[in-house]
C-alpha positions as a Markdown table, in Angstrom:
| # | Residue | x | y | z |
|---|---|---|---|---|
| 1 | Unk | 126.6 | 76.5 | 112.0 |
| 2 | Unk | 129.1 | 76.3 | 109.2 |
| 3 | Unk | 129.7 | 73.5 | 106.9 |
| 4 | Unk | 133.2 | 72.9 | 108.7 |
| 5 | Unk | 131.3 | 72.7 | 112.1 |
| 6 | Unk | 128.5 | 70.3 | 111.0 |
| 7 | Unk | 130.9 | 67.9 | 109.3 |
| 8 | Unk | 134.4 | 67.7 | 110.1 |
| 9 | Unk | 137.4 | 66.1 | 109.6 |
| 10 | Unk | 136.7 | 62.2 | 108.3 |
| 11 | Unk | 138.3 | 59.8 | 109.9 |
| 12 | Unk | 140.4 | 57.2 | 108.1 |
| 13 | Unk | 137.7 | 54.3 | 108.0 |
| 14 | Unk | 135.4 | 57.3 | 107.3 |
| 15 | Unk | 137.6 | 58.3 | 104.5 |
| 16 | Unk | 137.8 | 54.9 | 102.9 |
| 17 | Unk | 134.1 | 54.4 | 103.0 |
| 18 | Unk | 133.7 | 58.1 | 101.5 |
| 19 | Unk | 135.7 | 56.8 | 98.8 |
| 20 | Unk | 134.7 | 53.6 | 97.6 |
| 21 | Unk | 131.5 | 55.1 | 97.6 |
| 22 | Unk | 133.0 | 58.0 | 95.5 |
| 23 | Unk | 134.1 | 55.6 | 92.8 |
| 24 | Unk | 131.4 | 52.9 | 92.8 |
| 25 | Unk | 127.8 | 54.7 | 93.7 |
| 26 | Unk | 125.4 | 53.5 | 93.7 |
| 27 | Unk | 126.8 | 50.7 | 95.7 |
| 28 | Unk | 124.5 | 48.4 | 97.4 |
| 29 | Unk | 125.2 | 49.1 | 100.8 |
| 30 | Unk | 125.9 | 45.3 | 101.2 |
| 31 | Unk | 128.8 | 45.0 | 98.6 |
| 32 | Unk | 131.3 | 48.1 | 100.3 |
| 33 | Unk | 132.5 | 45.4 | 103.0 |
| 34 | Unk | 134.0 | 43.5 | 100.1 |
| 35 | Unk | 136.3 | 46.6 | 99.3 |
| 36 | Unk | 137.7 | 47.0 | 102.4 |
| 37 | Unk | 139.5 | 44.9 | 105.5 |
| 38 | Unk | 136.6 | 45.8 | 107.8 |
| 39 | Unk | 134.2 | 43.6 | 109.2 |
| 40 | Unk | 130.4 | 44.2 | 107.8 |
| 41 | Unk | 129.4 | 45.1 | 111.5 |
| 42 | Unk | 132.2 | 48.0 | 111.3 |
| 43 | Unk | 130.9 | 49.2 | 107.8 |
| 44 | Unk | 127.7 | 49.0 | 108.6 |
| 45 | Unk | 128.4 | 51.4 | 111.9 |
| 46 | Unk | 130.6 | 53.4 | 109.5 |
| 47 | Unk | 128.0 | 53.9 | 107.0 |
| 48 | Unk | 125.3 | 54.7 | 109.8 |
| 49 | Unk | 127.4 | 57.7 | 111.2 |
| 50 | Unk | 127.7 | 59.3 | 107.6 |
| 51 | Unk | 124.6 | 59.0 | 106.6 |
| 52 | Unk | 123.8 | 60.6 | 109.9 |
| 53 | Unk | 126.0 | 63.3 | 109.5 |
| 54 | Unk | 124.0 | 63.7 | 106.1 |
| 55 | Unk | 127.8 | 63.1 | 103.9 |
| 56 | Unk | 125.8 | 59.4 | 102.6 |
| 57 | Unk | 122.3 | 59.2 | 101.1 |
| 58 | Unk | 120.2 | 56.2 | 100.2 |
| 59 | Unk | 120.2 | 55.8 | 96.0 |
| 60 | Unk | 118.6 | 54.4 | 93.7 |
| 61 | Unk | 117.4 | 50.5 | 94.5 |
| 62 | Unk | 119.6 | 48.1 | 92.0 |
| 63 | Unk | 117.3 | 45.7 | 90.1 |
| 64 | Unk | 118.3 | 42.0 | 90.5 |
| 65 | Unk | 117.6 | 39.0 | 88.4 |
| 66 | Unk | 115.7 | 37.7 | 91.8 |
| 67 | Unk | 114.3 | 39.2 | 94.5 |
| 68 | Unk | 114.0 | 42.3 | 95.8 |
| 69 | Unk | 115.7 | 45.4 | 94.5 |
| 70 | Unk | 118.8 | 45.8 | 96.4 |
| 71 | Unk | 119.4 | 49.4 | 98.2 |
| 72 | Unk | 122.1 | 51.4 | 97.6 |
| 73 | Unk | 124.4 | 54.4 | 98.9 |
| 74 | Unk | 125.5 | 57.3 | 97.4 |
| 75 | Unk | 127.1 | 61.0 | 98.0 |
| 76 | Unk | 125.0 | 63.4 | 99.2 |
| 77 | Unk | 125.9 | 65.8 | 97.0 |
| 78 | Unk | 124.8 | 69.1 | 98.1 |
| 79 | Unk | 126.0 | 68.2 | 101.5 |
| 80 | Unk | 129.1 | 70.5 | 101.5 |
| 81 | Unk | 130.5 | 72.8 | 98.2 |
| 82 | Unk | 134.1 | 74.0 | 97.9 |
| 83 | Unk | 135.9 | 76.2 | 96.0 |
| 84 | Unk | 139.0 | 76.4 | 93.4 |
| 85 | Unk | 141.7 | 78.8 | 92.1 |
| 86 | Unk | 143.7 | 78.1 | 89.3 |
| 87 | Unk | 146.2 | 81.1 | 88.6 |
| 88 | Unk | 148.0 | 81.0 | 85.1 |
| 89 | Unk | 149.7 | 83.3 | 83.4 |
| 90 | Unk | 147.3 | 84.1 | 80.7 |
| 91 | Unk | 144.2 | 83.3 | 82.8 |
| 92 | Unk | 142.4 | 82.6 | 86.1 |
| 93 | Unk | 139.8 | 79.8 | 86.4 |
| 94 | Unk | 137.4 | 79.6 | 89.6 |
| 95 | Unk | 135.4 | 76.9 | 90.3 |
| 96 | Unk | 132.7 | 75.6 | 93.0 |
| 97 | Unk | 132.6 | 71.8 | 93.7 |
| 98 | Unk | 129.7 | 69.8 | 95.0 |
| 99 | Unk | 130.3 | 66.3 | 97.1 |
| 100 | Unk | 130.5 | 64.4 | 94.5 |
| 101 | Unk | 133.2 | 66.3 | 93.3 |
| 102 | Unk | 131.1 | 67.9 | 90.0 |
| 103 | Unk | 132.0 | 70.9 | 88.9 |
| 104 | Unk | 128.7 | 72.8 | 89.4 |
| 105 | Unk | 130.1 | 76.1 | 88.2 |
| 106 | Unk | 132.7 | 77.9 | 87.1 |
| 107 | Unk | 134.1 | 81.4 | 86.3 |
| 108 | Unk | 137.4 | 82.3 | 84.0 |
| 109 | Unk | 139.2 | 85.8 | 84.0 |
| 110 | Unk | 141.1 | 86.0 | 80.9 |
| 111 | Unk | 144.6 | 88.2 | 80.7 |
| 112 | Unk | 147.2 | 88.1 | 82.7 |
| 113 | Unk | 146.4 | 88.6 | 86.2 |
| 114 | Unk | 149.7 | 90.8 | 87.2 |
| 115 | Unk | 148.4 | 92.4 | 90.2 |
| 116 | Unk | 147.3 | 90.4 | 93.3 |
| 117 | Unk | 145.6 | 92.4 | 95.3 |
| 118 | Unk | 142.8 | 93.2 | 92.2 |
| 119 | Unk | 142.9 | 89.7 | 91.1 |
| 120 | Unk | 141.5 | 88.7 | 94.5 |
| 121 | Unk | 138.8 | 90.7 | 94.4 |
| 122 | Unk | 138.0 | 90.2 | 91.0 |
| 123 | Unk | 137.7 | 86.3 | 92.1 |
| 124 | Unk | 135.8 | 87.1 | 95.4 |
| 125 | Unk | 133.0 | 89.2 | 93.2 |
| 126 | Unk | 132.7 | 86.3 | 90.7 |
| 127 | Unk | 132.6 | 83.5 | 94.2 |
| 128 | Unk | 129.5 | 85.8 | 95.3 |
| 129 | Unk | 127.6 | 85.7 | 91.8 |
| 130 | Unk | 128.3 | 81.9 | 92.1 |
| 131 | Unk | 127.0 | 80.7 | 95.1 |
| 132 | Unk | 123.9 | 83.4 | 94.3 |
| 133 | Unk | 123.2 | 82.1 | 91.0 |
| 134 | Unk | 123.3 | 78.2 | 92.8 |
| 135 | Unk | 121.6 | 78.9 | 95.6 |
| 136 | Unk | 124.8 | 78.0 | 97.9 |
| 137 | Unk | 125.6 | 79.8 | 100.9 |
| 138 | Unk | 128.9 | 81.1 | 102.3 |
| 139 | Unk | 128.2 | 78.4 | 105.3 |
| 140 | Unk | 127.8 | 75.7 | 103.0 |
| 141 | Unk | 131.1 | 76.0 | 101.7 |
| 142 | Unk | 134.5 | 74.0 | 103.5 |
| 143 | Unk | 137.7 | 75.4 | 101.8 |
| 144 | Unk | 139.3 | 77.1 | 99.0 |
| 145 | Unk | 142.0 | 75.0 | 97.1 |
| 146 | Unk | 144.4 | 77.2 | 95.1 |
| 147 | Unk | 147.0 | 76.4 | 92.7 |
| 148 | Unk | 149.4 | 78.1 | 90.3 |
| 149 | Unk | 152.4 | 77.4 | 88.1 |
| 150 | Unk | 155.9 | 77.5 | 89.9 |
| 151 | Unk | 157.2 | 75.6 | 92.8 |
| 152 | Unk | 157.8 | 76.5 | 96.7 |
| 153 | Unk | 160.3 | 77.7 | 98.3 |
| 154 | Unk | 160.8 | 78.2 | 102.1 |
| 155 | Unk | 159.3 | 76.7 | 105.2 |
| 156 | Unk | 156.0 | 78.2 | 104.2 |
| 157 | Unk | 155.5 | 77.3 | 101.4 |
| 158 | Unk | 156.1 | 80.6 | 98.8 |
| 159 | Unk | 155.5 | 80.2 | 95.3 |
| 160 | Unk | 158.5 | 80.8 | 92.9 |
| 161 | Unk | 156.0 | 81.4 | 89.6 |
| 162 | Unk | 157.0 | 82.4 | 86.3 |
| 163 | Unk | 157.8 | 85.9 | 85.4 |
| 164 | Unk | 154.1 | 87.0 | 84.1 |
| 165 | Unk | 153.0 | 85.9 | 87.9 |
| 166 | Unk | 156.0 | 88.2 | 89.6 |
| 167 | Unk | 153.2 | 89.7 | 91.6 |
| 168 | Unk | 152.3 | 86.3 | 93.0 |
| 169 | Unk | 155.5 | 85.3 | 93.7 |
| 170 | Unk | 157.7 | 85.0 | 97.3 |
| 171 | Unk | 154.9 | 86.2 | 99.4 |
| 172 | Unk | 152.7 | 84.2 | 101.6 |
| 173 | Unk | 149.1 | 83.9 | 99.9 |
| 174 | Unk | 147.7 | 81.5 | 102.7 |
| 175 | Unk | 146.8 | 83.9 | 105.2 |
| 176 | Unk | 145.8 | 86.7 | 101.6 |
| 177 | Unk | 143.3 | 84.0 | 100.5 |
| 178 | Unk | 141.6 | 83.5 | 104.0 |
| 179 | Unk | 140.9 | 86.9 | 105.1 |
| 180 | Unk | 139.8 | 87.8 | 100.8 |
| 181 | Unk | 137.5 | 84.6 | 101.2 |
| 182 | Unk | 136.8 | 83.6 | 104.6 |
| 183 | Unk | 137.6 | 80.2 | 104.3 |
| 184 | Unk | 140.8 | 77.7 | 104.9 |
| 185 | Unk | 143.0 | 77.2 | 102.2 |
| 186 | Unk | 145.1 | 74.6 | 100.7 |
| 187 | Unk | 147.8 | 75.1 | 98.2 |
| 188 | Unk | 149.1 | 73.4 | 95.6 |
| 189 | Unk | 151.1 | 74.4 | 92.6 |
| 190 | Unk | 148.4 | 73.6 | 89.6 |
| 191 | Unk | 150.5 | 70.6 | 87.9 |
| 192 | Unk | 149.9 | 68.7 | 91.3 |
| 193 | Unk | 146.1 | 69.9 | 91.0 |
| 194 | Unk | 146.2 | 68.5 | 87.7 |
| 195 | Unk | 147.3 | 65.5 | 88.9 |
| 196 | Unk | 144.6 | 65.5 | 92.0 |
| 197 | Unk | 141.7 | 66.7 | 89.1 |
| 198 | Unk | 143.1 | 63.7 | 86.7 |
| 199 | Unk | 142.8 | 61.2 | 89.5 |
| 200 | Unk | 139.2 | 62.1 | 90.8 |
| 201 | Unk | 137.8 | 62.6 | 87.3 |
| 202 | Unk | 140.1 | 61.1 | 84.8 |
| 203 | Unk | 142.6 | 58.4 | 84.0 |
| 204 | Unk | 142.0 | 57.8 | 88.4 |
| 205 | Unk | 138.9 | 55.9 | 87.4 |
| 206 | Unk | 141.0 | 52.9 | 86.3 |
| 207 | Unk | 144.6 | 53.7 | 87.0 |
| 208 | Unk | 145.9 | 54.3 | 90.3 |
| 209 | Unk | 149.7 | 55.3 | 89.7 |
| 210 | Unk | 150.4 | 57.6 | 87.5 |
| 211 | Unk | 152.4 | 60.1 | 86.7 |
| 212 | Unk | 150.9 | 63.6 | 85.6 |
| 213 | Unk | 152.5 | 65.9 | 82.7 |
| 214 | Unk | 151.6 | 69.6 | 83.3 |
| 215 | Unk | 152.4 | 71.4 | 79.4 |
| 216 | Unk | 151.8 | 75.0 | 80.3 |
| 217 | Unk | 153.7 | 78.5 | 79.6 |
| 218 | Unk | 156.3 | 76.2 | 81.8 |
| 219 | Unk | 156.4 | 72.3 | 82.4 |
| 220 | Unk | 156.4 | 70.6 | 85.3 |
| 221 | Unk | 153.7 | 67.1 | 86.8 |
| 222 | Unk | 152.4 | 65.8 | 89.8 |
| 223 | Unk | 152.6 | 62.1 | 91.3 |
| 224 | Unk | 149.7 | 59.8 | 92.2 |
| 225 | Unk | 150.7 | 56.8 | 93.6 |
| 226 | Unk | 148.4 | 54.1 | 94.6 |
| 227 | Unk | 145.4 | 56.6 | 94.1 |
| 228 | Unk | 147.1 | 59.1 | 96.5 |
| 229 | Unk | 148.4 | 62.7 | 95.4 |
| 230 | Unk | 152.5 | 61.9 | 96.6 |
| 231 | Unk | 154.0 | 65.8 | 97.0 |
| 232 | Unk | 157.2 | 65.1 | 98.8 |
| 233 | Unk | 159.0 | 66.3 | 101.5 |
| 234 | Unk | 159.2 | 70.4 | 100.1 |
| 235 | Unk | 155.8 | 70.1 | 98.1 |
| 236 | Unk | 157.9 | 69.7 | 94.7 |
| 237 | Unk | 157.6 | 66.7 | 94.2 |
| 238 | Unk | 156.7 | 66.5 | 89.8 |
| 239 | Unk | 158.8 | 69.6 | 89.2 |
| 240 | Unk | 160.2 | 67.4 | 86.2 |
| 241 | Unk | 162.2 | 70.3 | 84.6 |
| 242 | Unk | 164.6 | 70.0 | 86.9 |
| 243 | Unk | 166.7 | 67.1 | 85.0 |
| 244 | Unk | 167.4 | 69.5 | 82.6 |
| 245 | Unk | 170.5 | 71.5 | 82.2 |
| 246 | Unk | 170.3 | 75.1 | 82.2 |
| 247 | Unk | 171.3 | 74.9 | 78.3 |
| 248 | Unk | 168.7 | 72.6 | 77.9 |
| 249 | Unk | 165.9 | 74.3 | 79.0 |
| 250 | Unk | 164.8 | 76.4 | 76.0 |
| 251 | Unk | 164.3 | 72.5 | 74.2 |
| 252 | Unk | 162.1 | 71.3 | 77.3 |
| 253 | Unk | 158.5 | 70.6 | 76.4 |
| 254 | Unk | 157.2 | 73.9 | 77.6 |
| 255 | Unk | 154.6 | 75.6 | 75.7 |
| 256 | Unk | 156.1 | 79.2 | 75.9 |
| 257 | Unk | 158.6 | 77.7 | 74.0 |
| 258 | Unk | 156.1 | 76.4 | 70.8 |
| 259 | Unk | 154.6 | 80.2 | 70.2 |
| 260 | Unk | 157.9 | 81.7 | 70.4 |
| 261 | Unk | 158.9 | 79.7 | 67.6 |
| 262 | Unk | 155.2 | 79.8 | 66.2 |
| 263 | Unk | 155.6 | 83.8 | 66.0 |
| 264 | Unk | 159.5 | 83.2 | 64.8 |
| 265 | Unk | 157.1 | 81.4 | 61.7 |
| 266 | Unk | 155.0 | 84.1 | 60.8 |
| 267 | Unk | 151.7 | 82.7 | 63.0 |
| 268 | Unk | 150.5 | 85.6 | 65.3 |
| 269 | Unk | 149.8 | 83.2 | 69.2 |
| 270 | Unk | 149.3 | 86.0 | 72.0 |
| 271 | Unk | 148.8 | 83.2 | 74.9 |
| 272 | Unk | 148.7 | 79.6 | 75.6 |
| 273 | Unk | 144.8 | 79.2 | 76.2 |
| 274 | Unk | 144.8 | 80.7 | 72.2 |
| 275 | Unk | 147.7 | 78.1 | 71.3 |
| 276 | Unk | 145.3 | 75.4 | 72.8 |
| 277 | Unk | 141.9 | 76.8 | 71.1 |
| 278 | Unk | 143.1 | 77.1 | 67.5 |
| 279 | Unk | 146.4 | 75.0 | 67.5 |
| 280 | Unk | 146.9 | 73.4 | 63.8 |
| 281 | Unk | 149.3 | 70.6 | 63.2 |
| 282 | Unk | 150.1 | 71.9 | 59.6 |
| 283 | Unk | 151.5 | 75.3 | 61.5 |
| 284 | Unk | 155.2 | 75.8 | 60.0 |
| 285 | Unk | 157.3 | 75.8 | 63.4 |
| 286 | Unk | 155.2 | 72.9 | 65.2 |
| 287 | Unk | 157.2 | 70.0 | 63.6 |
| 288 | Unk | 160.7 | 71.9 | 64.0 |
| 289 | Unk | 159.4 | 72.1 | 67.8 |
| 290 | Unk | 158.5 | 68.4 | 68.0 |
| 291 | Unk | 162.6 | 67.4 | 66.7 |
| 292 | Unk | 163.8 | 69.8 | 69.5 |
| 293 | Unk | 161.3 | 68.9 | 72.1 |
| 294 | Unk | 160.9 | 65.0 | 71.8 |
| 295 | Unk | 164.1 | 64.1 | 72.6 |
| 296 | Unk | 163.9 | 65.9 | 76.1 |
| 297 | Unk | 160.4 | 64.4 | 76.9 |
| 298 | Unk | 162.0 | 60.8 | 76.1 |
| 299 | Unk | 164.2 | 61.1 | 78.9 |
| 300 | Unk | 162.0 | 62.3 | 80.7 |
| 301 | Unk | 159.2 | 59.1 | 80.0 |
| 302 | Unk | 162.1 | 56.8 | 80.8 |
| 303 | Unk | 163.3 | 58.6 | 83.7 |
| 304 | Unk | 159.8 | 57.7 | 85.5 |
| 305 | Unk | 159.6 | 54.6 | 83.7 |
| 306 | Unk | 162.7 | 53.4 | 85.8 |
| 307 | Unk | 161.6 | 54.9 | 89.1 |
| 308 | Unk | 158.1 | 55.0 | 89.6 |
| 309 | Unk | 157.0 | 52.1 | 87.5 |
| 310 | Unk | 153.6 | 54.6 | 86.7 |
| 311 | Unk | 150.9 | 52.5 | 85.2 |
| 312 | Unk | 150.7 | 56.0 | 82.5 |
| 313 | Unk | 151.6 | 59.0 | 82.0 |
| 314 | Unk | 149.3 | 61.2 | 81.7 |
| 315 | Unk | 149.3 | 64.4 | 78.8 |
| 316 | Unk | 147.6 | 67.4 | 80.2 |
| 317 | Unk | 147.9 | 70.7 | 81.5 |
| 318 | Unk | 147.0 | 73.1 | 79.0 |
| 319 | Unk | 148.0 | 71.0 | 76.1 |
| 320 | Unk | 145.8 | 70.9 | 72.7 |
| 321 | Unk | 144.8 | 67.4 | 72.2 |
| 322 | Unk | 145.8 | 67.4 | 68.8 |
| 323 | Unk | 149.1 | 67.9 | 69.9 |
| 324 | Unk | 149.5 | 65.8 | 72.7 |
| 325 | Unk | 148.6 | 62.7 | 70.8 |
| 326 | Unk | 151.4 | 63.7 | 67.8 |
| 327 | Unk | 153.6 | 63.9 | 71.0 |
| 328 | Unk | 152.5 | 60.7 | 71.9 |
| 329 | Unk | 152.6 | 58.9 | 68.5 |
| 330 | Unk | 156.4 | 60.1 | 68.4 |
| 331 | Unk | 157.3 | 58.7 | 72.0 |
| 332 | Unk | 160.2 | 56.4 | 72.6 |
| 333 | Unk | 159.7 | 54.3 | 75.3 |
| 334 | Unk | 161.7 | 52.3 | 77.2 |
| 335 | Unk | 160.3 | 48.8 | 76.2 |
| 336 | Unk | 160.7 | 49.4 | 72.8 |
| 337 | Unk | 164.8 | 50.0 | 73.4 |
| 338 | Unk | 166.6 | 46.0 | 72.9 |
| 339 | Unk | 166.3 | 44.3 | 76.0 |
| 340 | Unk | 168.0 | 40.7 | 77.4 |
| 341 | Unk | 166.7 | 37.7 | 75.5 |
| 342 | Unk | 164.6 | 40.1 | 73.4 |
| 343 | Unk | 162.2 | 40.7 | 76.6 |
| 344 | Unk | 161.3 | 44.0 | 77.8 |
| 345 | Unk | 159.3 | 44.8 | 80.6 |
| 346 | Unk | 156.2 | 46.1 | 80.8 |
| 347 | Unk | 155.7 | 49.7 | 80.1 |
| 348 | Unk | 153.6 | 52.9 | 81.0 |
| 349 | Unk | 150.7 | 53.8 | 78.8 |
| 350 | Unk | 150.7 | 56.5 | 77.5 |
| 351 | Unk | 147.4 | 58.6 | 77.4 |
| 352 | Unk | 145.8 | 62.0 | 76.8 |
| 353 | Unk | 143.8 | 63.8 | 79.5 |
| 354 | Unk | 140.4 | 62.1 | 80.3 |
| 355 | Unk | 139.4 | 64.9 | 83.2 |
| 356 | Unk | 136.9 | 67.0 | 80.9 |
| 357 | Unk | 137.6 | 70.4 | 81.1 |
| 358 | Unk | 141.0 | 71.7 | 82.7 |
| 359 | Unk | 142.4 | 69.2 | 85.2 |
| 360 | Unk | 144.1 | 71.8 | 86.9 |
| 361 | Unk | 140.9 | 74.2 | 87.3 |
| 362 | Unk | 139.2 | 70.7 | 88.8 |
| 363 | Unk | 141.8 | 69.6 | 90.7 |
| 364 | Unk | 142.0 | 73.1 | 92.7 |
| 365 | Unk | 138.4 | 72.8 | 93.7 |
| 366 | Unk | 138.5 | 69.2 | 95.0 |
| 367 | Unk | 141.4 | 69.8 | 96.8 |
| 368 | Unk | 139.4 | 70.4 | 100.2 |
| 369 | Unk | 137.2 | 67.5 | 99.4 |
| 370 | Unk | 140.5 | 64.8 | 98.6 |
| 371 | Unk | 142.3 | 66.1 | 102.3 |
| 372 | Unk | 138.8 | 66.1 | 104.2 |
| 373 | Unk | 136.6 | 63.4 | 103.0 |
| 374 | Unk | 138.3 | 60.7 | 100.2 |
| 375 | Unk | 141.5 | 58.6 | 100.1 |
């Protein structure tokens, strides 16, 4: 029996129990009511039926000042496993998640991955050392999550990716990354897996809305609003380079944009994971960058200021930290600007990254897990 079979689709109570649980285990079994509009009775059933199903656990008893120790509920964490993609065009990053949506392993392929077909099984051969080397099996597993730069087009959902991913582009994958890894799929482009990876193990621990900045080869985001991944009505939703003008593009905060200029100055930068690995604020070309870039990335920060209302924004993608917090120091935002009787309203924060590792990468393997089992 496979992990799909033994544990399927959570219901919505399910899924908000699952969740609380996510982001306060231990939890003494008697405080989840509080967190929710059900009655104790309900929760109490609720928690009963996922324990059974072996999704909840008992943890670790909570000492009290007096009394006994009060007994808790946690994930059961090697309950089910899935699996991430995350395609870029310098490098490929697969990943196998546990319940409690912990990276537990992970595999990178650097280059870029031109042809398709040997990609896959490049990524299927690594998936098999994995779950060998964790003792997983295949049966254990519930779904793949796969996401890459670009957006979609068409009713199915193709990928338009940039050039270096040509191969990937305008084809249905779906149906490719079943039958290569025998499991169902859910796609994403990787700025909105970003944004699902920041949520479940980032800024998401104490922020709810926010809007997700993706700085890759290109630039685009994702949306979480009230703790929920929002992907619109074509699955676009965060393609933020689309307020700029066509003659504006080449000044839009896109990293292929900061080596060319990089090289233009003499400083030898083959691919983005090396501009994030060695990046140097002293670089000649990186301030020049900032004075064409900043601009664009105001508008941008005021643009979701005024229709989101995002509790932060969020700097990630492949972004070096360094960077992202000069990019951040230099950011105009829109309660700084004069406002009526010298009161502005409030504003987002502005914050780096707080997923550890790459967001994206994280946010493709808990894909399954955030549509099956969480809120």
């Amino acid at each position: 029996m496979t992990a799909l079979e033994k544990s399927p689709l959570a219901s919505e109570n399910e899924r908000l129990i699952l969740d609380i649980v996510r982001r306060h285990e231990p939890i003494p079994r008697a405080a989840i009511t509080a967190h929710t509009n059900l009655t104790q009775q309900s929760v109490h059933r609720l928690v009963e039926a996922l324990t059974a199903r072996g999704l909840l656990c008992a943890g670790s008893p909570l000492k009290r000042a007096r009394g006994q120790p009060s007994p808790t509920i946690e994930l059961a964490r090697q309950s089910v496993h899935s699996v991430g993609i995350s395609v870029n065009t310098d490098a490929m990053t697969l990943s196998v998640a546990d319940f409690g949506c912990d990276i537990v392993d992970q595999e990178t392929v650097r280059g870029v991955p031109s042809d398709r077909r040997m990609a896959l099984t490049v990524l299927a051969e690594k998936l098999d050392l994995i779950l060998a080397r964790r003792g997983i099996s295949h049966e254990n597993l519930i779904g793949l999550g796969f996401g890459m730069s670009g957006f979609f087009v068409g009713d199915v959902r193709l990928f338009n990716a940039p050039e270096p991913l040509r191969d990937w582009s305008l084809v249905d994958l779906q149906p490719e990354l079943e039958r290569a890894f025998a499991l169902p799929v859910w796609l994403e482009n990787n700025a909105t897996t970003g944004a699902i990876g920041e949520s479940l193990r980032g800024v998401g621990r104490w922020c709810q809305t926010f809007a997700y900045l993706s700085f890759n080869y290109g630039f685009g985001g994702g949306l979480v609003l009230e703790g929920r991944p929002y992907l619109g009505f074509h699955g676009n939703a965060g393609e933020f380079s689309v307020i700029y003008d066509p003659d504006e593009a080449p000044r839009r905060p896109a990293l292929q944009y900061l080596i060319r200029m990089l090289q233009d100055n003499g400083i030898g930068m083959g691919s983005i994971e090396e501009l994030k690995q060695d990046f140097d604020p002293r670089w000649p070309g990186v301030e020049n960058w900032l004075s064409e870039t900043m601009p664009m990335l105001d508008r941008l920060i005021a643009t979701l200021t005024g229709v989101i209302d995002p509790q932060a924004i969020v700097f990630g993608g492949q972004l070096p930290p360094k960077l992202g917090q000069m990019m951040i120091e230099r950011a105009r935002v829109p309660s700084q600007r004069p406002h009526r009787y010298g009161i502005a309203p409030s504003g987002p924060r502005l914050v780096l990254s707080e997923a550890e590792g790459d967001a994206s990468a994280i946010g493709a393997a808990l894909l399954p897990l955030k549509f099956r089992y969480f809120v």
